[in-house]
C-alpha positions as CSV (number, residue, x, y, z in Angstrom):
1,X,-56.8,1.6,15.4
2,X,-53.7,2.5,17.4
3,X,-51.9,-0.8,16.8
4,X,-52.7,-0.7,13.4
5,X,-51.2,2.3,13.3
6,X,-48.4,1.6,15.1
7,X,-47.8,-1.5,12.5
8,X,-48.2,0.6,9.5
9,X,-45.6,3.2,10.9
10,X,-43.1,0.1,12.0
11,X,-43.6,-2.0,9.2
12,X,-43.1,1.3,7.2
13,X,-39.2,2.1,8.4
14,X,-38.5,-1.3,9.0
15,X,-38.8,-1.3,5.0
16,X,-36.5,1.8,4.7
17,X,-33.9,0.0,6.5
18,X,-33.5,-3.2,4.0
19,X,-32.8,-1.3,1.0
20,X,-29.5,-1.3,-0.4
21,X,-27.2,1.5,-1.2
22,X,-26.5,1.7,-4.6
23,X,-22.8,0.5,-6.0
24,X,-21.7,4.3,-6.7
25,X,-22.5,5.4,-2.9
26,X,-20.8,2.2,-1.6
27,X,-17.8,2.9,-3.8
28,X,-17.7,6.3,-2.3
29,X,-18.2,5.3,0.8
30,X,-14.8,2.8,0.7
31,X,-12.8,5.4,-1.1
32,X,-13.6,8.2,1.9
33,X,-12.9,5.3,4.2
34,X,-9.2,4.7,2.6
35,X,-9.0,9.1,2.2
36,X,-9.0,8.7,5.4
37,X,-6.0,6.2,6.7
38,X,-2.8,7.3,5.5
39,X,-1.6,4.9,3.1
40,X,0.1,5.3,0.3
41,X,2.3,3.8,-2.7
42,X,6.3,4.1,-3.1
43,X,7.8,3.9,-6.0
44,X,11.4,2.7,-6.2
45,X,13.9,3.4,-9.0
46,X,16.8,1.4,-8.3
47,X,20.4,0.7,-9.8
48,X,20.7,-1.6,-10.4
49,X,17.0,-2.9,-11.3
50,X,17.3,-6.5,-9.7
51,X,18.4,-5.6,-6.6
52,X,15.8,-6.8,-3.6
53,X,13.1,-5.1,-1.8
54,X,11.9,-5.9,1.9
55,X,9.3,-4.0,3.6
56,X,9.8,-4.6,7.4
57,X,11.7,-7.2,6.9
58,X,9.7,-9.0,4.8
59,X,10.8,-9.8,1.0
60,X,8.2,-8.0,-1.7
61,X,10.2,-8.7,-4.9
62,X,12.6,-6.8,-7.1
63,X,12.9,-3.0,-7.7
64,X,11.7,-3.1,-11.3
65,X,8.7,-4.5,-9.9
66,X,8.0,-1.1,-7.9
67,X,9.0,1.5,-10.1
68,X,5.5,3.1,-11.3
69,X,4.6,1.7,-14.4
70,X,2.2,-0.7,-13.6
71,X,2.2,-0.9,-9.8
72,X,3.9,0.6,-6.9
73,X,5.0,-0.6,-3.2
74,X,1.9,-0.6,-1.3
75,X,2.6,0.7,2.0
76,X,0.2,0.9,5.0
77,X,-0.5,3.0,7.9
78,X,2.5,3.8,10.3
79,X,6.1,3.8,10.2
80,X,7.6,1.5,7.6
81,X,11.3,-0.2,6.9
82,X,12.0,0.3,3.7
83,X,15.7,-1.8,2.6
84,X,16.9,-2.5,-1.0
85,X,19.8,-4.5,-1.2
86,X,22.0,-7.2,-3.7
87,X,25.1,-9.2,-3.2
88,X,28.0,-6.8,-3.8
89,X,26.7,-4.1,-2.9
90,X,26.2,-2.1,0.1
91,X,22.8,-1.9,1.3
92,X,20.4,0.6,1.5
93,X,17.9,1.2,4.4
94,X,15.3,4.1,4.9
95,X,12.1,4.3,6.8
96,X,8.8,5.9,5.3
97,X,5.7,6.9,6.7
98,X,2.7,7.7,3.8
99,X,0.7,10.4,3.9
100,X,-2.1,9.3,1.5
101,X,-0.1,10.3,-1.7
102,X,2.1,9.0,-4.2
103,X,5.9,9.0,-3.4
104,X,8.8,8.5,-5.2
105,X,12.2,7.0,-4.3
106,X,15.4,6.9,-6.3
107,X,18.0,4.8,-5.0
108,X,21.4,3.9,-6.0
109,X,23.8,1.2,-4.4
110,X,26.9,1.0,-4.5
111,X,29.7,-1.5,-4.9
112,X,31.5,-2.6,-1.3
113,X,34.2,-4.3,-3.5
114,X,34.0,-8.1,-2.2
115,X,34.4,-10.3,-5.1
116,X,31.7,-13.1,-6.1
117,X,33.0,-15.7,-3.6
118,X,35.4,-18.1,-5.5
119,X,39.2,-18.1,-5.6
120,X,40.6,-15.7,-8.4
């Protein structure tokens, strides 16, 4: 009578433990997770628009591809390198740590006065 139970009780929780969670708690579940490591998204308004963006020295497109409206620079946990720069014009670096929110950066370059290259 013990073993059975002992089987009833076992088989019992060892039922418990296959269920699923439903989608809403595991969606809650990785949205406290990502709460919880500071990332965040940095958006870029640049002049001009085409100019270059790296993140730790590694390319992530153009500045009107950052500025809000759809998406934003996703940036991950930690200190970051943040440089914008185009040809003929002086370029700008900053560094940026998230702190789980939305940030906003303006930047404007300017001009260092070399010409495009050829003989004028």
């Amino acid at each position: 009578m013990r073993k059975v139970l002992l089987w009833v009780a076992v088989s019992t929780f060892a039922g418990c433990a296959k269920r699923q969670e439903p989608e809403s708690l595991l969606k809650a579940r990785e949205l406290m997770a990502e709460a919880q490591s500071p990332s965040g998204n940095l958006a870029l308004v640049c002049e001009p628009t085409d100019a270059e963006v790296y993140l730790d020295g590694v390319w992530q497109g153009l500045c009107s591809d950052f500025n809000g409206s759809p998406k934003a620079l996703r940036v991950g946990t930690g200190l970051h390198e943040i440089e914008v720069k185009k040809r003929g014009y002086w370029p700008y670096t900053t560094y940026f740590e998230p702190s789980r929110a939305r940030a906003r950066l303006t930047i404007q370059l300017r001009a260092n006065g070399a010409s495009g290259g050829g003989a004028e």
